[in-house]
VEXKOLDREN-122927 format. One record per residue (C-alpha): residue number from 1; residue in three letters; x, z, y. Coordinates in steps of 0.001 Angstrom, whole numbers, plus 524288, in hexadecimal, padded with zeros to 5 digits. Example, Ala and Ser with C-alpha at 12.3 -4.5 7.8 and 13.67 -1.06 7.14 Angstrom:
BEGIN
   tivex   palum      c1      c3      c2
       1     ALA   8300C   81E78   7EE6C
       2     SER   83566   81BE4   7FBDC
END
This chain:
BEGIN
   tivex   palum      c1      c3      c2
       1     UNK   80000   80000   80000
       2     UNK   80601   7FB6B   80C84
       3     UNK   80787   806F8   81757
       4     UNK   81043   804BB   823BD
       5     UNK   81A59   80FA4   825C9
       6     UNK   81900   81C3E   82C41
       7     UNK   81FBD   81BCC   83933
       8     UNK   81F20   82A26   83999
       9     UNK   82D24   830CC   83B52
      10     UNK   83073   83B29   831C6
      11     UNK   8377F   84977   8349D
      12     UNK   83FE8   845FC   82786
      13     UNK   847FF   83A08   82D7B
      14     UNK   8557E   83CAE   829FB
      15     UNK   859B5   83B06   8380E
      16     UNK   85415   847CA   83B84
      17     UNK   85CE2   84EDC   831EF
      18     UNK   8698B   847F3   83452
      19     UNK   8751A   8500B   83CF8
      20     UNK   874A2   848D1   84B07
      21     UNK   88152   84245   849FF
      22     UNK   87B0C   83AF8   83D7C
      23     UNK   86F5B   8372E   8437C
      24     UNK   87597   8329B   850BC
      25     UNK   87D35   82982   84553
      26     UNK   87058   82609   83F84
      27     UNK   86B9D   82177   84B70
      28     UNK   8764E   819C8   84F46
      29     UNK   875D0   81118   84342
      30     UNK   86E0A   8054C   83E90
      31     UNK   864F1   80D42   837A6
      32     UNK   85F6E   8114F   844E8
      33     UNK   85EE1   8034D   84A02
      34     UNK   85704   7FEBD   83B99
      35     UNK   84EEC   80BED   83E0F
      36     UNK   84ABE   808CD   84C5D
      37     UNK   84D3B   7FB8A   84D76
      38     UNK   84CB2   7F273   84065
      39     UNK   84091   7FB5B   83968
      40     UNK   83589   7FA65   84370
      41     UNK   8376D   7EB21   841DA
      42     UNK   83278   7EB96   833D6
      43     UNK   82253   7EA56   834DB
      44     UNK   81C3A   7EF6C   82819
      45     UNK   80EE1   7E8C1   82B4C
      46     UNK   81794   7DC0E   8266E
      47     UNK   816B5   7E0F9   81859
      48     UNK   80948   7E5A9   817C9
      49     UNK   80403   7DE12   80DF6
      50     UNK   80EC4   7E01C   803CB
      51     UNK   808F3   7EC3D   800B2
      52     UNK   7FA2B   7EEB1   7FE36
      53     UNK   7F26A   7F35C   80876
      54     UNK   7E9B2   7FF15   804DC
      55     UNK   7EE59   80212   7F4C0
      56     UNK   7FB3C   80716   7EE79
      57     UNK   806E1   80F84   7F2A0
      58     UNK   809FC   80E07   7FFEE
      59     UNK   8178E   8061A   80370
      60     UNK   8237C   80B3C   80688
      61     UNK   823BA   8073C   81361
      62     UNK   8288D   7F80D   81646
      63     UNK   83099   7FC7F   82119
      64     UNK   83A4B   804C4   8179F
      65     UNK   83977   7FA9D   80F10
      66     UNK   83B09   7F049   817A9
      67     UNK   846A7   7F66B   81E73
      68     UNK   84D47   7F885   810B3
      69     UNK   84ECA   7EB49   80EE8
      70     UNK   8535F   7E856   81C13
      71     UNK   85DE7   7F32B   81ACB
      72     UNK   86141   7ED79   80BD3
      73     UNK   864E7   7E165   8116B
      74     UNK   86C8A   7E506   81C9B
      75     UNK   874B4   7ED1C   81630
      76     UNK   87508   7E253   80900
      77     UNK   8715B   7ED47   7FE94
      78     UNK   86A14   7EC3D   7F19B
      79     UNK   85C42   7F1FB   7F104
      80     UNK   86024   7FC3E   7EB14
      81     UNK   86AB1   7FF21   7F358
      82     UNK   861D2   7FF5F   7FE39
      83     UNK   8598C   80932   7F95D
      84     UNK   863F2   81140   7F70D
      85     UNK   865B3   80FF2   805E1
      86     UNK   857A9   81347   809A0
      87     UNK   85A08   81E75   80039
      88     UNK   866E8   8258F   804B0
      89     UNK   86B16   81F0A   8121C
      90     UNK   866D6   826EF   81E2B
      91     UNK   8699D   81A0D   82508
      92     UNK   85F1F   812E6   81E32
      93     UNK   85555   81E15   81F1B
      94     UNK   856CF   81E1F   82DE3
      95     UNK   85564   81030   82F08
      96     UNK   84971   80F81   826A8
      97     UNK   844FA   81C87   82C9D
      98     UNK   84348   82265   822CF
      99     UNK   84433   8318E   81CCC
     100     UNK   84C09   8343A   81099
     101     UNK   83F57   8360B   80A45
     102     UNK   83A39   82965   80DAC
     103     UNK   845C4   820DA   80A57
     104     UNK   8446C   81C2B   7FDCC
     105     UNK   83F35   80FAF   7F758
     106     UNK   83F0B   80972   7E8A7
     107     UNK   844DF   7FD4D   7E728
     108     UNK   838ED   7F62C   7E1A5
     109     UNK   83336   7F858   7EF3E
     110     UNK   83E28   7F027   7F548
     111     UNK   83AB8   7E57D   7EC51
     112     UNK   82B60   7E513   7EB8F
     113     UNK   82D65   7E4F3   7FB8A
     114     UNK   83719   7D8F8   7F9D1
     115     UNK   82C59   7D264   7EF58
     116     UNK   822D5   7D640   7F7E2
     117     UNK   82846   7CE39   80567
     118     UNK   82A5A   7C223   7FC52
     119     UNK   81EB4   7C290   7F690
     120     UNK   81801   7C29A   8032B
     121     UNK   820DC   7BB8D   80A91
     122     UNK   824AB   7C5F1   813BB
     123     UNK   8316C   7C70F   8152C
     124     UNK   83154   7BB98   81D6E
     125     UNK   826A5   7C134   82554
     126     UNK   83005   7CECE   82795
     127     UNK   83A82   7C72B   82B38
     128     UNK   8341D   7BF03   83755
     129     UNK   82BDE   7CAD9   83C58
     130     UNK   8397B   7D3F7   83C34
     131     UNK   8411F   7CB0E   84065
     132     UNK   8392C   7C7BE   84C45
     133     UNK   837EE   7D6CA   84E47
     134     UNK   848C6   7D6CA   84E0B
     135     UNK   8488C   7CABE   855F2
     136     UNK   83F0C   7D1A2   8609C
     137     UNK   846A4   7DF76   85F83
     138     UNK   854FF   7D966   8619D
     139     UNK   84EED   7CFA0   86C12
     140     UNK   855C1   7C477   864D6
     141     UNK   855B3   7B745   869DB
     142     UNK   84FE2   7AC41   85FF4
     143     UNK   850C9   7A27A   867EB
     144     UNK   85BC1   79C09   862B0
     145     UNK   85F38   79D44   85276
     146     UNK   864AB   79534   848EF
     147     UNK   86055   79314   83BE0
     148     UNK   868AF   790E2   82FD8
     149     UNK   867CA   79227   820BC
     150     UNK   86DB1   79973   8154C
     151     UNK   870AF   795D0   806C9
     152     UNK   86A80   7A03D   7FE7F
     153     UNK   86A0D   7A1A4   7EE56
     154     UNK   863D5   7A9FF   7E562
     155     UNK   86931   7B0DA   7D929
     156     UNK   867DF   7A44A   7D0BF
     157     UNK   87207   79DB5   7C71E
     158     UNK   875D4   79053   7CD37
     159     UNK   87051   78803   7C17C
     160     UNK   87302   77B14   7BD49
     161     UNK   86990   77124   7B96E
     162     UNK   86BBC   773DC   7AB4B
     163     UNK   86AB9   78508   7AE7D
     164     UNK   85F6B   781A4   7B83F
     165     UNK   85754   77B7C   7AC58
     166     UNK   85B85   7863A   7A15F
     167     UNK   85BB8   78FDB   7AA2B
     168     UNK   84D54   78C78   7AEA3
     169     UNK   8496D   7899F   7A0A5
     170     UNK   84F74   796CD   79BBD
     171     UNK   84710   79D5B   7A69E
     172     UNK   83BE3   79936   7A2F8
     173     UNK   83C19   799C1   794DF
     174     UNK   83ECE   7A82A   79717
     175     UNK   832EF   7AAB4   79F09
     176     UNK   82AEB   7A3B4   79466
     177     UNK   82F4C   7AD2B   789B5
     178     UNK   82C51   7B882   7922E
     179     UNK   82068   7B480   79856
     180     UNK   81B01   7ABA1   78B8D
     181     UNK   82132   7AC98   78005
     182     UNK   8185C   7A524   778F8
     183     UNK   819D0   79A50   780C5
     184     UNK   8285A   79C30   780FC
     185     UNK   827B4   799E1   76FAF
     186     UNK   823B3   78C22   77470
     187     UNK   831FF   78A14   7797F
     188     UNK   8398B   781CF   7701A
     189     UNK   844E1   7882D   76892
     190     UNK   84DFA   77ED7   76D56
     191     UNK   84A1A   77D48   77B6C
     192     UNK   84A49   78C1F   77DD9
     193     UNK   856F3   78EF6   777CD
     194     UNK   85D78   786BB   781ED
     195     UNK   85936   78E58   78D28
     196     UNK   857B4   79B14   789EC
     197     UNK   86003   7A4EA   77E69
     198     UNK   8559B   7AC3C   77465
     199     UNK   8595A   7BAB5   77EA4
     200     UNK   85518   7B143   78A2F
     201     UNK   86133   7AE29   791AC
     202     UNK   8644C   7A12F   795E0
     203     UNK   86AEF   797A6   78A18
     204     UNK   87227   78ED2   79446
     205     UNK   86B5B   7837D   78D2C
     206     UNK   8725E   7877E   77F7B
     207     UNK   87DB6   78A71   78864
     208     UNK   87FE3   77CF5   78CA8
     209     UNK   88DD0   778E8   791E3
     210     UNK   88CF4   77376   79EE5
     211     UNK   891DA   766DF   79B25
     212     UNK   8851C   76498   79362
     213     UNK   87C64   76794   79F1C
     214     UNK   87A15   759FB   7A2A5
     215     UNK   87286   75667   794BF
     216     UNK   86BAB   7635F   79292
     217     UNK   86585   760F9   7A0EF
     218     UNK   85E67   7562B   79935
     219     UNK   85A86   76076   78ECC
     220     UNK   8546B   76BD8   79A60
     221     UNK   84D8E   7612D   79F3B
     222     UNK   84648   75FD4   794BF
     223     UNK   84529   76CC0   79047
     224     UNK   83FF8   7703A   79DE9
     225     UNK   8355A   76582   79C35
     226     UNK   83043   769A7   78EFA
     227     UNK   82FFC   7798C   793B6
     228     UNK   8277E   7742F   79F6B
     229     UNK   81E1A   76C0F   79536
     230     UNK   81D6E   77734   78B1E
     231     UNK   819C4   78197   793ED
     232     UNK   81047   77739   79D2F
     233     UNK   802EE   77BC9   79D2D
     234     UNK   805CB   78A3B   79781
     235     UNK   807AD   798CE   79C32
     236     UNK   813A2   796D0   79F49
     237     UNK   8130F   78CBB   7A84E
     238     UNK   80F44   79851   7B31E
     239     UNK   81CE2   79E1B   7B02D
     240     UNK   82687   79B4B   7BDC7
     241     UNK   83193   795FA   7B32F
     242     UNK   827FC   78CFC   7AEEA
     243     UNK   8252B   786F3   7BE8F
     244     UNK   834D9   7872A   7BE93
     245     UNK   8366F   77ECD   7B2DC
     246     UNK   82EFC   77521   7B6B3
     247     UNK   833F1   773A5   7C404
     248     UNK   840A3   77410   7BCE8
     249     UNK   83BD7   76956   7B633
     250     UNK   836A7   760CC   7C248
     251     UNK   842B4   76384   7CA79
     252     UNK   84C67   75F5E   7BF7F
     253     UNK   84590   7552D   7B739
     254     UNK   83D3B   74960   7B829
     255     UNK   8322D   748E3   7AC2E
     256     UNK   830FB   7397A   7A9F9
     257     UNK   82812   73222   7A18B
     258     UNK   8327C   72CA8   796AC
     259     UNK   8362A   73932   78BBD
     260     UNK   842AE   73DDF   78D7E
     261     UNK   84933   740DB   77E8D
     262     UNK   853BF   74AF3   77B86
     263     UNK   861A7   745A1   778F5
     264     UNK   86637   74723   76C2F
     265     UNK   86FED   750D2   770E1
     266     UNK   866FC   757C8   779D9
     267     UNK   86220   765F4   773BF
     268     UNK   85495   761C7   7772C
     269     UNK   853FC   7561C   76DAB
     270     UNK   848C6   756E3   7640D
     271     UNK   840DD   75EE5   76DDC
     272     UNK   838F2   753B5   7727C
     273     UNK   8398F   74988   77DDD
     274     UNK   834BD   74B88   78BDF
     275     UNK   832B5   744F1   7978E
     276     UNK   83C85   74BB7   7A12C
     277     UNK   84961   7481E   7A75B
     278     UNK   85363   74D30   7AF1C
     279     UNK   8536C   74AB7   7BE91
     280     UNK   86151   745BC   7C2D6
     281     UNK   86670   7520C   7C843
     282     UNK   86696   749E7   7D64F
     283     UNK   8581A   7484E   7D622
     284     UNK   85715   75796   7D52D
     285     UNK   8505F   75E87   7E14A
     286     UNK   856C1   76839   7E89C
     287     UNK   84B34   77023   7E851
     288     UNK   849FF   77122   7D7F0
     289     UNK   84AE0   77D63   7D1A8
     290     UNK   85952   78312   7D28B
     291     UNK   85590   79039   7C9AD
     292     UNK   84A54   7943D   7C18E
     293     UNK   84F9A   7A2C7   7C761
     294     UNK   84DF8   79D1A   7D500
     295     UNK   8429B   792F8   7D729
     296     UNK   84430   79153   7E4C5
     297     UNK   850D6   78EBB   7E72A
     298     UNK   8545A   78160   7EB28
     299     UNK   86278   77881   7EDF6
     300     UNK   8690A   7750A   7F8A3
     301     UNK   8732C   769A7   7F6FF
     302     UNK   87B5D   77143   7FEC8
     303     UNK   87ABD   77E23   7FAEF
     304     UNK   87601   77F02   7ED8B
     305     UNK   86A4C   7871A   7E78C
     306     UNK   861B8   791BE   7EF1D
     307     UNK   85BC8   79226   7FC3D
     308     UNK   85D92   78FB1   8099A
     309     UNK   85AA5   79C20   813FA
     310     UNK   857E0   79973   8216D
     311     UNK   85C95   7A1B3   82B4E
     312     UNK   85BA8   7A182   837D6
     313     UNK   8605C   7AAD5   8441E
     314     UNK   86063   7ACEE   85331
     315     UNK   86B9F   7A804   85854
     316     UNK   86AD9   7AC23   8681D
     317     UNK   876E7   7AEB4   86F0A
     318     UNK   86F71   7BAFD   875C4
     319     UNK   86D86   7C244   869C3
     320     UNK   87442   7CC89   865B7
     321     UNK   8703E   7CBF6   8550F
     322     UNK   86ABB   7BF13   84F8F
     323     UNK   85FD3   7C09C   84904
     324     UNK   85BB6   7B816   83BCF
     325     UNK   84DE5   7B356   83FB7
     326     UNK   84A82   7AA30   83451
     327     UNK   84C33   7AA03   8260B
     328     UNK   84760   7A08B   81B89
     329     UNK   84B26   79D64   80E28
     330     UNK   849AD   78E22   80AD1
     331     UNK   84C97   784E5   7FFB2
     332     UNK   85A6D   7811C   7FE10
     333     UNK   85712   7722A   7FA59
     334     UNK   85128   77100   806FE
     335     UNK   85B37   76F76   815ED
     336     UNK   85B63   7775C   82096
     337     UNK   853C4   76DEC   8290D
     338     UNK   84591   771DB   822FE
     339     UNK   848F8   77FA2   82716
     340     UNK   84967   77E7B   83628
     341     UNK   83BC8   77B5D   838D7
     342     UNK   835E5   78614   83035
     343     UNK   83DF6   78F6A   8359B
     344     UNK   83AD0   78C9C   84395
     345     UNK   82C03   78E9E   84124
     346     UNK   8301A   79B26   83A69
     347     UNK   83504   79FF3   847DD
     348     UNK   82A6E   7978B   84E5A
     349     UNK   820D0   7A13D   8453E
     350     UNK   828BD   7ADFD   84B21
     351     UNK   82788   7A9BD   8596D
     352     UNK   8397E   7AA16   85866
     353     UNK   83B6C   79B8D   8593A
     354     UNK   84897   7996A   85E1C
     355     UNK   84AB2   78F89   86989
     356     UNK   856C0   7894D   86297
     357     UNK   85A05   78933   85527
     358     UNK   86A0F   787EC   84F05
     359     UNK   86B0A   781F3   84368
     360     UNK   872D2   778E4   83BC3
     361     UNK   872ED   76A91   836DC
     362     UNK   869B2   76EB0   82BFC
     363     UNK   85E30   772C0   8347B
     364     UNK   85F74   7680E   83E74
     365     UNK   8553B   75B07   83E13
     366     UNK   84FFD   753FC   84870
     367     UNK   84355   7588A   842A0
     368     UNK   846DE   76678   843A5
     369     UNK   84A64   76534   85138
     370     UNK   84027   75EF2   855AB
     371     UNK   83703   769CE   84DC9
     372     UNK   83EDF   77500   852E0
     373     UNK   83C8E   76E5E   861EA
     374     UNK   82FCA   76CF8   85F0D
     375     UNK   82FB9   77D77   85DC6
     376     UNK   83659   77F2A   868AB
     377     UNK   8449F   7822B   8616C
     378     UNK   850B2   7788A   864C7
     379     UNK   8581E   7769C   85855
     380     UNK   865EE   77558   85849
     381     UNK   86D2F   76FCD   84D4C
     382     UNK   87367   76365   8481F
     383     UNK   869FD   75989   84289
     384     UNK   86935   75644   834EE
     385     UNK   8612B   74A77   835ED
     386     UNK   85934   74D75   82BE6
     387     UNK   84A46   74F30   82E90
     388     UNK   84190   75BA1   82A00
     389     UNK   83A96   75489   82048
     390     UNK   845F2   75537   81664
     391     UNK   84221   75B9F   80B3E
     392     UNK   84818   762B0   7FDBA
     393     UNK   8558B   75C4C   7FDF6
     394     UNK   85897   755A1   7EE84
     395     UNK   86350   750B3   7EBD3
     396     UNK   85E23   74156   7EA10
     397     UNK   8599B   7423C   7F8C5
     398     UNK   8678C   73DB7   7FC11
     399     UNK   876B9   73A9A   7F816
     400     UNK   87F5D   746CF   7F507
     401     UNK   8874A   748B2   80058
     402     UNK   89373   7522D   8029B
     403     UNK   88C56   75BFF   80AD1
     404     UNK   88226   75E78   7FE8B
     405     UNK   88F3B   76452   7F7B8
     406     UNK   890C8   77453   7FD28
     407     UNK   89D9C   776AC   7FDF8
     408     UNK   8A27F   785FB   802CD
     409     UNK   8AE08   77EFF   80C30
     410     UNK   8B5BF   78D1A   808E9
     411     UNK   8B548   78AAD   7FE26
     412     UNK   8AF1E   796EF   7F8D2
     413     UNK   8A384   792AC   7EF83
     414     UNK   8A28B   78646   7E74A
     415     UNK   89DDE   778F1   7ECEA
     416     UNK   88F96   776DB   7E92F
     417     UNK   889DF   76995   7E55F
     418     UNK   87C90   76374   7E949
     419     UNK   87978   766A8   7DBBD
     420     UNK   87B4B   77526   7DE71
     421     UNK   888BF   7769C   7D2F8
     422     UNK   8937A   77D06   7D76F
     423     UNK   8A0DF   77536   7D897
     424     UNK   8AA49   776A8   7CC71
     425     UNK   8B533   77673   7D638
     426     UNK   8B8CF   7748C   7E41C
     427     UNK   8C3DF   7729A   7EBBE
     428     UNK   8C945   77077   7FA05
     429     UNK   8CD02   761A0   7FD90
     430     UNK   8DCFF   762CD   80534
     431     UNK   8DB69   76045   81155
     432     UNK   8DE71   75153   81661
     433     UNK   8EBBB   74D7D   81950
     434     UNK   8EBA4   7492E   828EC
     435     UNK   8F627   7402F   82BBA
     436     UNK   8FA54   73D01   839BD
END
């Protein structure tokens, strides 16, 4: 049951029983500033409706919780680091204003609250309406901020086409024993055993050598296809691994009207023909599946796997702190360019729209300059040339050219291909021999 916090100050507050030298100390450090300064900016009312409104225990309230968080990432600690914090720190406890008494919280509370912003969307909601509030407090200018964007990836394995499809197979033949084992006795002997071991780890396709990747491709494929057919029309087509093998299958392969038969050397050979082939790995979207662990990440010729995070910041040579203003996560397969627009009627929304916007060759277009004119923001940056309507990048829309290679110019990490592998090997070129 949702209940706002009692503003009421207590007699118990450790500040009133701390020797005056410590609490002149207390008050001259940033737990004062959070306390009086950072805290009143967090509005409960926002999270309302996470919590029911007349039944159940009533919430711890959101403005500990809130500023728990807030405190766990500045400081870069673990949940349960931070509660250990909230616990034992008089530092915390002042800045949360809080008693000894009072400062506790379980760790499942921290999470449901995270589930429960997702799941309604409102951390981006918190994030505009406080930032606006620190925008207002500091008296920071917006009216000029650039925008840029940040390479992010999750905790995934960097698969190859042969580990995306066993790996994706593996996944959901797992979920099928678990959720329908029935169904799962349907699964030919054969077929299983070359995703998945009998105590349900991953078989590396029989533990396949690389250097017969290329064929048994041919072999998933197919495999792949006859899962999706078996299982069509069934209880387990609701399962989520079931959606992701057969957008596996769509991204990857093209079905085709002539049977495709086994090789005689291929492990699938007796198991029947079928009507699927393998898309040339050039004709493969940038936007396909990357990881049955990670749906929505996309590519990005340039940097691989993941996403793309848009950030943007004041930039005003009158302020004294910067302040990060915007903050969006988008698909890695598709450029920078599709971002500026979007995020200008995201300040538009906020009444903060800058008067000129910095950013870099990626977010320029003569249609996003004339858009950004058109709401009353100049923006500077080189232009690309290329127009907003571009859309999912794949590698067919164009020749492979150098600049689709990433290469660390340190060199610290490995040179990544367009095809998202790592390079085997890399090396510095001497530098050219100037004669005069």
């Amino acid at each position: 049951m949702y209940r706002p916090r009692d503003r009421q100050d207590t007699l118990f507050d450790m500040e009133f029983f701390l020797p005056p030298s410590k609490a002149q100390r207390l008050e001259a450090s940033w737990a004062e500033t959070f306390r009086h300064r950072a805290l009143p900016l967090i509005d409960e009312s926002q999270f309302a409706s996470m919590y029911c409104a007349d039944n159940g225990r009533p919430n711890r309230p959101v403005e500990t919780v809130f500023g728990v968080l807030l405190l766990k990432e500045m400081f870069n600690l673990t949940d349960v680091e931070a509660l250990e914090q909230l616990e034992f720190n008089l530092l915390w406890q002042h800045a949360l204003q809080l008693s000894p008494e009072e400062a506790h919280l379980c760790q499942k509370t921290l999470h449901n609250f995270r589930a429960g912003l997702m799941d309604q969307d409102l951390a981006r909601v918190a994030f505009a309406e406080t930032t606006d509030r620190i925008l207002s407090a500091l008296g920071t200018k917006v009216s000029r901020q650039r925008l840029d964007s940040t390479h992010v990836v999750s905790n995934i394995a960097w698969l190859s086409r042969l580990g995306l499809f066993c790996e994706t197979s593996r996944v959901f033949l797992s979920r099928l024993k678990g959720a329908h084992p029935r169904l799962y006795g349907r699964v030919p002997e054969g077929l299983r055993c070359r995703y998945v071991k009998e105590d349900g780890q991953a078989s590396g396709y029989q533990d396949a050598r690389s250097n017969e990747g290329r064929r048994r491709l041919s072999v998933c494929a197919r495999d792949v296809y006859r899962l999706c057919l078996l299982f069509q029309d069934t209880a387990a087509e609701t399962l989520e691994e079931y959606a992701l093998l057969t957008r596996l299958l769509e991204d990857q392969c093209d079905v085709v009207e002539e049977q495709q038969s086994p090789q005689q050397e291929d492990d699938d050979v007796g198991e029947g023909d079928v009507p699927v082939q393998l898309k040339p790995a050039k004709k493969v979207s940038s936007a396909s599946l990357q990881s049955p662990h990670d749906p929505d990440a996309t590519y990005s010729g340039h940097k691989g796997k993941g996403y793309e995070v848009q950030v943007a910041e004041t930039c005003h040579e009158d302020n004294v702190v910067e302040v990060i203003t915007h903050v969006e996560v988008t698909d890695s397969c598709v450029r920078d360019t599709q971002a500026t627009v979007p995020t200008l009627e995201a300040w538009a929304a906020r009444d903060v729209p800058p008067e000129e916007l910095v950013a870099d060759t990626g977010y320029g277009s003569g249609d996003n300059a004339v858009e950004a004119q058109r709401m009353g923001t100049e923006l500077v940056s080189p232009v690309s040339g290329r127009g907003e309507t571009v859309q999912a990048e794949t590698s067919v829309d164009r020749a492979i050219r150098p600049d689709d290679f990433y290469v660390d110019p340190r060199p610290e990490e490995p040179a990544v291909c367009p095809a998202g592998h790592f390079s085997i090997a890399q090396a510095q070129s001497p530098a050219p021999v100037r004669w005069r």
